[in-house]
LOLOBA-910147 format. One record per residue (C-alpha): residue number from 1; residue in one letter; chain; x, y, z. Coordinates in nm, 4 decimals. Example, Ala and Ser with C-alpha at 12.3 -4.5 7.8 and 13.67 -1.06 7.14 Angstrom:
<pts>
(pt 1 A A (1.2300 -0.4500 0.7800))
(pt 2 S A (1.3670 -0.1060 0.7140))
</pts>
This chain:
<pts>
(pt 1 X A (1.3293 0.9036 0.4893))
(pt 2 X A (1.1978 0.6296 0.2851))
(pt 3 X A (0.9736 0.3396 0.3805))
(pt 4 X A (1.2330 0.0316 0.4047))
(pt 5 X A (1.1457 -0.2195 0.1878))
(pt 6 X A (0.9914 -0.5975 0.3442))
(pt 7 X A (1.2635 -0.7327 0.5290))
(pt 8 X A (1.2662 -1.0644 0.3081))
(pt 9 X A (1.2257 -0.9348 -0.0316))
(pt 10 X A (1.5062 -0.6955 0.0576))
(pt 11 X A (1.7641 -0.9738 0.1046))
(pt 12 X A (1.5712 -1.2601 -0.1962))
(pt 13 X A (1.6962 -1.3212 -0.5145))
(pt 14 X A (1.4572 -1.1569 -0.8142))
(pt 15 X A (1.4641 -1.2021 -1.1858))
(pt 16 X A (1.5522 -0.9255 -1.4010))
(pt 17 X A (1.6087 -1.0557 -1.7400))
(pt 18 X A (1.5799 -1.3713 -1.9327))
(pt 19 X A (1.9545 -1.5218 -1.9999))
(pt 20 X A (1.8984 -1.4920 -2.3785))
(pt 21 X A (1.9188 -1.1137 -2.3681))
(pt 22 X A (2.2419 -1.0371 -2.2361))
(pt 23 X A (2.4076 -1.0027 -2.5752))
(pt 24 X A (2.4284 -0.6241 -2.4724))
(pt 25 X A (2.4424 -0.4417 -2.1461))
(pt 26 X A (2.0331 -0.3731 -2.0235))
(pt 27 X A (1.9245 -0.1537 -1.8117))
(pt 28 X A (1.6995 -0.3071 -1.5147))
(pt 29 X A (1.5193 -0.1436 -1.2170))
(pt 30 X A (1.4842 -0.3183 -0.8826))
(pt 31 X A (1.3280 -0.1473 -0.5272))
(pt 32 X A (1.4360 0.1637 -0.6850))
(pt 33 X A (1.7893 0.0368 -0.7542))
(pt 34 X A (1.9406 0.0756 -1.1393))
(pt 35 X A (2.1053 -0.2055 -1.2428))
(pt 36 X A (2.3063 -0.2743 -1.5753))
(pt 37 X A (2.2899 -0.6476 -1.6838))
(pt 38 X A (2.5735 -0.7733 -1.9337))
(pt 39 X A (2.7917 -1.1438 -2.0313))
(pt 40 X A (3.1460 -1.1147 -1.9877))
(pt 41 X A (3.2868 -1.4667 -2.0809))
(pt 42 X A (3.0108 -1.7024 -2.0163))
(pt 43 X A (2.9399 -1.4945 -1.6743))
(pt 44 X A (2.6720 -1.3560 -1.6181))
(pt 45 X A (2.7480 -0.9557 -1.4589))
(pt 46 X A (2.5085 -0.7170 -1.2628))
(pt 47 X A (2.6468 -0.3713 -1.1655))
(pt 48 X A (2.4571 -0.0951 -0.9916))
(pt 49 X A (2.4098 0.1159 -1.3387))
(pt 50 X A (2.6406 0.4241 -1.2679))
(pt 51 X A (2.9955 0.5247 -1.3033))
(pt 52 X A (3.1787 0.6185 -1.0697))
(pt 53 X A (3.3651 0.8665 -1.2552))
(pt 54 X A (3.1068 1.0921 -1.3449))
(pt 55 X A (2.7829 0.8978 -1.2846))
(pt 56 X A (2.6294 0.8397 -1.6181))
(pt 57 X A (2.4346 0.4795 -1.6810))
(pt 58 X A (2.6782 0.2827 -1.7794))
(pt 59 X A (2.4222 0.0434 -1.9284))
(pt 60 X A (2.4463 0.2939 -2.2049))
(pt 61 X A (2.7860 0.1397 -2.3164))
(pt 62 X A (2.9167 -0.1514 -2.4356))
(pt 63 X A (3.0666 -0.4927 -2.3431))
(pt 64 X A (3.4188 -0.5431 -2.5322))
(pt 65 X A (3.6112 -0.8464 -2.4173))
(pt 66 X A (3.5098 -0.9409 -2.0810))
(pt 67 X A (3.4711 -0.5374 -1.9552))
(pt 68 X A (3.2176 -0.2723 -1.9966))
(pt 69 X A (3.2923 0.0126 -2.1405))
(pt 70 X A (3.1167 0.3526 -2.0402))
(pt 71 X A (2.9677 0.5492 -2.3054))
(pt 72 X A (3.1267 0.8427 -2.1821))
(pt 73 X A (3.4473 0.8339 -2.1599))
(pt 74 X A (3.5365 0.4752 -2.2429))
(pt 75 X A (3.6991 0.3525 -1.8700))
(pt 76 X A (3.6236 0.0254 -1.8717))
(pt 77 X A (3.5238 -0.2495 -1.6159))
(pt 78 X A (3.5586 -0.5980 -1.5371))
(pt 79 X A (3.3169 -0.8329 -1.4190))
(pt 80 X A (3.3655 -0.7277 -1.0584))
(pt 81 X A (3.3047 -0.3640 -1.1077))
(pt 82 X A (3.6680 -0.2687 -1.0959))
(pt 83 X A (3.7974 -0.0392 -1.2913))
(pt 84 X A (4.0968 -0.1961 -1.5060))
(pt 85 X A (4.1019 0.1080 -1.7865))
(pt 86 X A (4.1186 0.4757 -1.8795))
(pt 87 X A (4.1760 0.5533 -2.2192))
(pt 88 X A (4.4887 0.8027 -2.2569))
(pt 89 X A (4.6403 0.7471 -1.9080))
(pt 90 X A (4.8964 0.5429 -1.8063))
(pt 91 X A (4.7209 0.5080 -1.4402))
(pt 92 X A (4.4159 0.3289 -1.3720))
(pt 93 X A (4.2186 0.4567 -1.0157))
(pt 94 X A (4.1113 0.2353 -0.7103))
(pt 95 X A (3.7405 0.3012 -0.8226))
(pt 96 X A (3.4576 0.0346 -0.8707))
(pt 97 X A (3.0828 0.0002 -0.9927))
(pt 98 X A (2.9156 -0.1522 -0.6937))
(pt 99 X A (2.8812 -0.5055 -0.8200))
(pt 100 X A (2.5666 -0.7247 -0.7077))
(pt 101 X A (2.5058 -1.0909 -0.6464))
(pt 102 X A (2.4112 -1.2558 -0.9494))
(pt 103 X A (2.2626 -1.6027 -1.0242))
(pt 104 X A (2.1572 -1.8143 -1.3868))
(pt 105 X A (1.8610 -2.0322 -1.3045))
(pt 106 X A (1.5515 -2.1157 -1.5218))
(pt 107 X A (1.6562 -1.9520 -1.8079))
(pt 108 X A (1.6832 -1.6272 -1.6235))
(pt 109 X A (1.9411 -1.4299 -1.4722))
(pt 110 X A (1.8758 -1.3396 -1.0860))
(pt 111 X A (1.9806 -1.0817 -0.8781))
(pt 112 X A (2.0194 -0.9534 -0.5208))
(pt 113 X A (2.0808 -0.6669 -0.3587))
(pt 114 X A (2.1619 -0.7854 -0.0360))
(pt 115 X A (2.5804 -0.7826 0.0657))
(pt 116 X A (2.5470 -1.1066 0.1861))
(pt 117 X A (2.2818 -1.2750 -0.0479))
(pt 118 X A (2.0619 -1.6239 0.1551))
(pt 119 X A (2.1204 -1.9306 -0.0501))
(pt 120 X A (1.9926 -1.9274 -0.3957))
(pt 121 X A (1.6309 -2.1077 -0.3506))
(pt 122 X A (1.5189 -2.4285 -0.5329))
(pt 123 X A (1.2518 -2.3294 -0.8162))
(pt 124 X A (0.9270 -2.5169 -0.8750))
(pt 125 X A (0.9858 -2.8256 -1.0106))
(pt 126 X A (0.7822 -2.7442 -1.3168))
(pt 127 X A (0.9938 -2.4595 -1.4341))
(pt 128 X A (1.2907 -2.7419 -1.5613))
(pt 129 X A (1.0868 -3.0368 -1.6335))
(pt 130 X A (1.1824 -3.1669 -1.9401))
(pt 131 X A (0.8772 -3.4221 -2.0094))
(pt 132 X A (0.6631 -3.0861 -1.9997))
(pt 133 X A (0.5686 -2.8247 -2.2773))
(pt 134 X A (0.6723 -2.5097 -2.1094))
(pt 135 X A (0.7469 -2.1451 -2.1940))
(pt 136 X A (0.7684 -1.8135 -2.0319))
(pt 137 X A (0.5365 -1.5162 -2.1528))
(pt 138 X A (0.7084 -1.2258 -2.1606))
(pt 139 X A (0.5454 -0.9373 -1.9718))
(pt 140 X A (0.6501 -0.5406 -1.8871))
(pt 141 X A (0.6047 -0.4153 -1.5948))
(pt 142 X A (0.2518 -0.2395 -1.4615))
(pt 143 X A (0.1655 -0.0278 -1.1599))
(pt 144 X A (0.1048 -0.2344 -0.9153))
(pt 145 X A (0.2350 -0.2819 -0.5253))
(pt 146 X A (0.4286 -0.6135 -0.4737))
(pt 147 X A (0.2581 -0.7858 -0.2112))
(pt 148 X A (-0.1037 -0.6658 -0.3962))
(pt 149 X A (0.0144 -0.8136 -0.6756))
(pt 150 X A (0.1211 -1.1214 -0.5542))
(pt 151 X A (-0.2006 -1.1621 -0.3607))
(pt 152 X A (-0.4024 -1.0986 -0.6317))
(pt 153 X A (-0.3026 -1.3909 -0.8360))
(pt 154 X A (-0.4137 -1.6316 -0.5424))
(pt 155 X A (-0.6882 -1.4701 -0.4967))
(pt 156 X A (-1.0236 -1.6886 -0.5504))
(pt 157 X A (-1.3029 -1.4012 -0.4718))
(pt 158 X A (-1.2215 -1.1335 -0.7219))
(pt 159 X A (-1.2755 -1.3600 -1.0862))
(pt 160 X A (-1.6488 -1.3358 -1.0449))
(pt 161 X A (-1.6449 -0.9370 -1.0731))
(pt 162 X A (-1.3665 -0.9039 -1.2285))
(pt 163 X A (-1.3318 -1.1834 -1.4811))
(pt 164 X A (-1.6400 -1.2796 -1.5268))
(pt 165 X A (-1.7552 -1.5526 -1.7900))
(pt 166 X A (-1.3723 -1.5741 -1.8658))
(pt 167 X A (-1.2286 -1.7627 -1.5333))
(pt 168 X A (-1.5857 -1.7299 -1.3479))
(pt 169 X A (-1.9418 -1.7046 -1.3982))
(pt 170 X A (-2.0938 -1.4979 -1.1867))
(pt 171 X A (-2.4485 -1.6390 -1.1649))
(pt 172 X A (-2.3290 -1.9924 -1.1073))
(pt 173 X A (-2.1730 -2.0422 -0.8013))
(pt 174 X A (-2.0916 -2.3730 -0.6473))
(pt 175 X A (-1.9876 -2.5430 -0.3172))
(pt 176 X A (-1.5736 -2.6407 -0.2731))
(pt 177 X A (-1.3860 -2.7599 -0.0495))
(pt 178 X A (-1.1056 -2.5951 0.0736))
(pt 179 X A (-0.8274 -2.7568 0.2321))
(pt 180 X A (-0.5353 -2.4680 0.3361))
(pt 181 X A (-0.1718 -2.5515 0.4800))
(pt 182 X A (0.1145 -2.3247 0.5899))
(pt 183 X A (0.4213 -2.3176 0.7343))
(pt 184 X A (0.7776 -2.0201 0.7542))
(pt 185 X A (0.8135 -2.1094 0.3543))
(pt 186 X A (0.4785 -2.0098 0.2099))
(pt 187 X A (0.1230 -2.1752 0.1743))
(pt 188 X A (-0.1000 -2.3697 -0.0226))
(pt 189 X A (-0.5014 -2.3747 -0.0827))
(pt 190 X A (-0.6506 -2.6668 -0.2446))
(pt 191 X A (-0.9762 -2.6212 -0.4058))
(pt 192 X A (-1.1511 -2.9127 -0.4537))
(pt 193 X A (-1.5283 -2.8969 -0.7213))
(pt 194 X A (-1.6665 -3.1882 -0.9762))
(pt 195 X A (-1.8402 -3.1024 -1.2758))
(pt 196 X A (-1.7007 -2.9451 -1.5892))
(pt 197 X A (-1.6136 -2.5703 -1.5576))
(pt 198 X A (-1.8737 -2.3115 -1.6726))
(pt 199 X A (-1.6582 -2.0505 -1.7564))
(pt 200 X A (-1.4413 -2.0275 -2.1057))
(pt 201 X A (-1.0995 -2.0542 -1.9591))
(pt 202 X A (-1.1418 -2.3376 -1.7439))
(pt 203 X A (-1.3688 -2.5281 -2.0223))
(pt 204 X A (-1.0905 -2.5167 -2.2707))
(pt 205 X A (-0.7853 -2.5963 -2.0710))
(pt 206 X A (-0.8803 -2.7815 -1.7989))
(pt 207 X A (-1.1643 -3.0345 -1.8744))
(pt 208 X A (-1.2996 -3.1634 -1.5773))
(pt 209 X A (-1.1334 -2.9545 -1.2984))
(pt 210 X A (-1.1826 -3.1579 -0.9436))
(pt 211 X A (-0.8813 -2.9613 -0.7580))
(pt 212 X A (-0.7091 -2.6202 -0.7980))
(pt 213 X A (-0.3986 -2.5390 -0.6298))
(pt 214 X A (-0.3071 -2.2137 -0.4979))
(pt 215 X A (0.0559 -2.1717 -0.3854))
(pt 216 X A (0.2517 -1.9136 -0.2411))
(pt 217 X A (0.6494 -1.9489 -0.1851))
(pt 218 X A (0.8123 -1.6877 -0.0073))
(pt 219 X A (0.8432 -1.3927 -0.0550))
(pt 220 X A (0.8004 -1.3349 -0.4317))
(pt 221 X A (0.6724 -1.6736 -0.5748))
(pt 222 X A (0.2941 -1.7672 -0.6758))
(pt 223 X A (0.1320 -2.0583 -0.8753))
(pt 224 X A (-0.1841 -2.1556 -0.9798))
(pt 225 X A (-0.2260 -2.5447 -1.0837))
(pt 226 X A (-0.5068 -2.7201 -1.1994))
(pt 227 X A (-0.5820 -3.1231 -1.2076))
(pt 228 X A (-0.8101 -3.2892 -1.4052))
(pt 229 X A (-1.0009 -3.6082 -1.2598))
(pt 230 X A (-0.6875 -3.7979 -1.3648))
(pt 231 X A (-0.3795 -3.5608 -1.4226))
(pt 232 X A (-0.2530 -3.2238 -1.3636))
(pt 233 X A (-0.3331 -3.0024 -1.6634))
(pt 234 X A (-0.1981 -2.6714 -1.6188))
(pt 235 X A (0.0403 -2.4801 -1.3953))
(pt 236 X A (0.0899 -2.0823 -1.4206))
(pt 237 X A (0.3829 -2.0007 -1.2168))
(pt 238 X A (0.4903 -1.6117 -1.1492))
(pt 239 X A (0.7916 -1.4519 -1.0183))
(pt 240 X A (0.6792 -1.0795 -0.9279))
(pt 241 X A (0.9650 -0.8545 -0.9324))
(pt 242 X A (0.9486 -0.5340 -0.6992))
(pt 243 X A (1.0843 -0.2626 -1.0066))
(pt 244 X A (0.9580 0.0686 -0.7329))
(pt 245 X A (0.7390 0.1146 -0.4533))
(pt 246 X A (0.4097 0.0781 -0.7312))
(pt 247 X A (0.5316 -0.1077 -1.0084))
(pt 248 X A (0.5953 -0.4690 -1.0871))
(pt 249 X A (0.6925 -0.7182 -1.3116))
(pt 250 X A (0.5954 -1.0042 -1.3580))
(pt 251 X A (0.8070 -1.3346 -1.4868))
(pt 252 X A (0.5503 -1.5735 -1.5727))
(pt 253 X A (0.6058 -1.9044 -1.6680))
(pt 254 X A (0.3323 -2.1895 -1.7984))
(pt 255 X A (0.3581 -2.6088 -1.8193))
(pt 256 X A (0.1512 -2.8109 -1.9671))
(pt 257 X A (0.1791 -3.2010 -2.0204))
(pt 258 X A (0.2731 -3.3237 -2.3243))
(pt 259 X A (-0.0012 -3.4387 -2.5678))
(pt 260 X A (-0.1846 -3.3991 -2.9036))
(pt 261 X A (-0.1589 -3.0484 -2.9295))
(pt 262 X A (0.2173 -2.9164 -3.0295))
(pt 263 X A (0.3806 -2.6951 -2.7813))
(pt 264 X A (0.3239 -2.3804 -3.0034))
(pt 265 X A (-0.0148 -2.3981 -3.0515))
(pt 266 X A (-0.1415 -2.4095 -2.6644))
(pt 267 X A (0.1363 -2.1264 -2.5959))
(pt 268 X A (-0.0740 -1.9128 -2.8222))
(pt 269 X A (-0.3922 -2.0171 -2.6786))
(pt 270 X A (-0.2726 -1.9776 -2.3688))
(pt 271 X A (-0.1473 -1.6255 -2.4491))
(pt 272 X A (-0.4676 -1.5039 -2.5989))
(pt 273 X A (-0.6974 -1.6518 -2.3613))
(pt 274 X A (-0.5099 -1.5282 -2.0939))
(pt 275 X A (-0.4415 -1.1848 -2.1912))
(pt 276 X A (-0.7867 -1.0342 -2.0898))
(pt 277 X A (-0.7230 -1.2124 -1.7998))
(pt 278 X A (-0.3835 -1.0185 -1.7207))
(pt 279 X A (-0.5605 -0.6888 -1.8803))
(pt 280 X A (-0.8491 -0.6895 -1.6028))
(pt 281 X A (-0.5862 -0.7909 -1.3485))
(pt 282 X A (-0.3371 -0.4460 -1.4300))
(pt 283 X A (-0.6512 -0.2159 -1.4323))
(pt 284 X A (-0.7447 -0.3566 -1.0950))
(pt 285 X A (-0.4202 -0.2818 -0.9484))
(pt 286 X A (-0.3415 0.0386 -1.0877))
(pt 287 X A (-0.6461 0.1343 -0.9792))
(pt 288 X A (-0.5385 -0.0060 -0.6027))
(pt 289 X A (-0.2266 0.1730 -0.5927))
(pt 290 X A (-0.3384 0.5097 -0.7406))
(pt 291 X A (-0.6265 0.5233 -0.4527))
(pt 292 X A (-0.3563 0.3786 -0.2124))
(pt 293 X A (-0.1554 0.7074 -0.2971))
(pt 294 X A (-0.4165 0.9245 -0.2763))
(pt 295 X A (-0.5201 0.8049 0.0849))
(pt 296 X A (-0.1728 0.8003 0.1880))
(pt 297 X A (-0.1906 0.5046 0.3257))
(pt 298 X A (-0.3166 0.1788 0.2905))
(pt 299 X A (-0.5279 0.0298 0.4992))
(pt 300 X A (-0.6600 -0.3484 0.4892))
(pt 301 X A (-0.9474 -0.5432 0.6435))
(pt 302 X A (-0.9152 -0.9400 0.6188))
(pt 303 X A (-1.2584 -1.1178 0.4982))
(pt 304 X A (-1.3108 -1.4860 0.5585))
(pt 305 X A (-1.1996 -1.5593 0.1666))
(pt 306 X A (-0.8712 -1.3576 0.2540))
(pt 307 X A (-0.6424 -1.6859 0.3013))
(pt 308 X A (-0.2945 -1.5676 0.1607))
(pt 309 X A (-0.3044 -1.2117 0.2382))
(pt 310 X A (-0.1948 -1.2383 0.6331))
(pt 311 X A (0.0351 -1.4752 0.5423))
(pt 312 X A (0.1995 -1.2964 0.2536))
(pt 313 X A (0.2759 -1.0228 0.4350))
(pt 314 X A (0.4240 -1.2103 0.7279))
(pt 315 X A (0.6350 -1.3593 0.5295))
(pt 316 X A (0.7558 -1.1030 0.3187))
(pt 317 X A (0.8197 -0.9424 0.5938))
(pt 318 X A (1.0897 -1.1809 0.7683))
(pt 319 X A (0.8205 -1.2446 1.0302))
(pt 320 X A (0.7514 -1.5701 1.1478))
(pt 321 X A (0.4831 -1.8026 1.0042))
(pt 322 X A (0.3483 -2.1400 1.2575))
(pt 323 X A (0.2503 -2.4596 1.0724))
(pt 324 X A (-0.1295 -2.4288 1.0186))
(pt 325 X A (-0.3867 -2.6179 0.8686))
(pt 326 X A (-0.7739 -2.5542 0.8099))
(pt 327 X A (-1.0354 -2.7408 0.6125))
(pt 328 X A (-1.2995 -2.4445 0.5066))
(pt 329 X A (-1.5969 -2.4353 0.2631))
(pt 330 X A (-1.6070 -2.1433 -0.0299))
(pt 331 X A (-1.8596 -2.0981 -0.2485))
(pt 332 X A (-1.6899 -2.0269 -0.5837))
</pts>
């Protein structure tokens, strides 16, 4: 029998495709689940991605009208699932595609597998501000476990080792303040330094960095702002979606405020500086999950720079989470 999947990313709502692609039917994978995205009308339509008449993917068919029509042998569907057509009968069967809770939001389409889906969540504010340069980078998925993955990102000990120079040097450490808050909807760590960053990617995007933002939103959600002395500078914002038991994908989003520079120029900064970034990150977690498989099992140990792991899991989890709040000194 197969590990069940955390309670609350079971039941969430998880991006699968940007709303721009659904000019054809796409095949998506999510915990383990195929899914076949397509437009009928101005609706957006997810289906488990199999017939029921002889089980092919009907993602490899097409949309005419408002149905989808299997490759096979052309019965088509509606945007329930039902099936309203068999080509050469006068009868249609009582059969349906199992049809899945599906939501447009952010310029992506959403999906959950739960029968009876929570309410769709409100998104960080920065993902629909219109007074900010924003994009999304489009990424494929990796090997990596969810809750590893999401970790990772907030993570503020690994960039010495495994970034180093690019995010942080690793011969220059300094004092910061730490000032960490959370509650049964996620957490947040604020990092507060002076001076001007010594590594490259801080020293060209951020300036003067005096506070860093760590934030975790339950149970798939992580973001990483940055504020100048005066203003916030940058905000990376990712949606990690749970493809199989060791591989995700990650939606990532970035906003900027509006200034000299045109839009397309810092997304291409952004993107180069930060692919190395990403790079190092996807080795690192391969390399996680591959041991984790090996081992059988994984097995943690919490270290005093370990702030959102615990709580990540909790909460991805279903499990309760008590309002806390600690004031803690890192040297970073």
């Amino acid at each position: 029998m197969s590990e069940p999947w955390p309670a609350a990313v079971a039941a969430a709502w998880h991006p699968l495709a940007y709303a721009s692609e659904l000019d054809r039917p796409l095949a998506k994978t999510l915990m383990d689940i195929p899914v076949v995205l397509f437009r009928a009308g101005r609706d957006a339509v997810a289906l488990v991605d199999q017939c029921p008449h002889r089980n092919v993917p009907l993602s490899r068919g097409k949309v005419c009208g408002n149905h989808l029509v299997c490759a096979y042998h052309g019965w088509r569907f509606d945007l329930h699932g039902q099936c309203v057509g068999v080509p050469g009968a006068d009868s249609v069967p009582n059969v349906a595609a199992r049809s899945l809770a599906v939501h447009e939001a952010g310029g992506l389409v959403w999906v959950s597998l739960a029968p009876q889906p929570p309410p769709f969540p409100a998104l960080r504010p920065e993902l629909g501000d219109p007074s900010l340069d924003r994009f999304w980078w489009p990424l494929p998925s990796s090997r990596a476990r969810l809750l590893d993955a999401i970790e990772n990102l907030l993570d503020p000990a690994h960039p010495h080792f495994l970034h180093p120079y690019l995010v942080r040097r690793p011969d220059a450490r300094r004092a910061v303040d730490v000032h960490f808050t959370s509650n049964a909807r996620g957490g947040e760590a604020r990092y507060t330094e002076a001076g001007t960053q010594s590594a490259w990617l801080p020293r060209l995007f951020e300036g003067r960095r005096t506070i860093s933002i760590g934030r975790y939103v339950a149970p798939t959600v992580a973001q990483l702002s940055f504020e100048s002395d005066d203003s916030f500078t940058l905000a990376i914002t990712v949606v990690f979606v749970p493809e199989s038991r060791d591989r995700t994908r990650p939606f990532a989003h970035f906003a900027t405020p509006r200034g000299l520079l045109p839009g397309w120029l810092k997304r291409r900064a952004l993107i180069a500086f930060h692919t190395p970034v990403l790079r190092q990150d996807r080795q690192a977690l391969a390399l996680q999950a591959e041991n984790i498989e090996r081992m059988g099992a994984p097995d943690y140990h919490q270290g005093p720079l370990d702030l959102f792991g615990p709580l990540i899991w909790r909460l991805a989890n279903g499990l309760s989470s008590p309002t806390e709040e600690r004031k803690l000194q890192f040297w970073l």
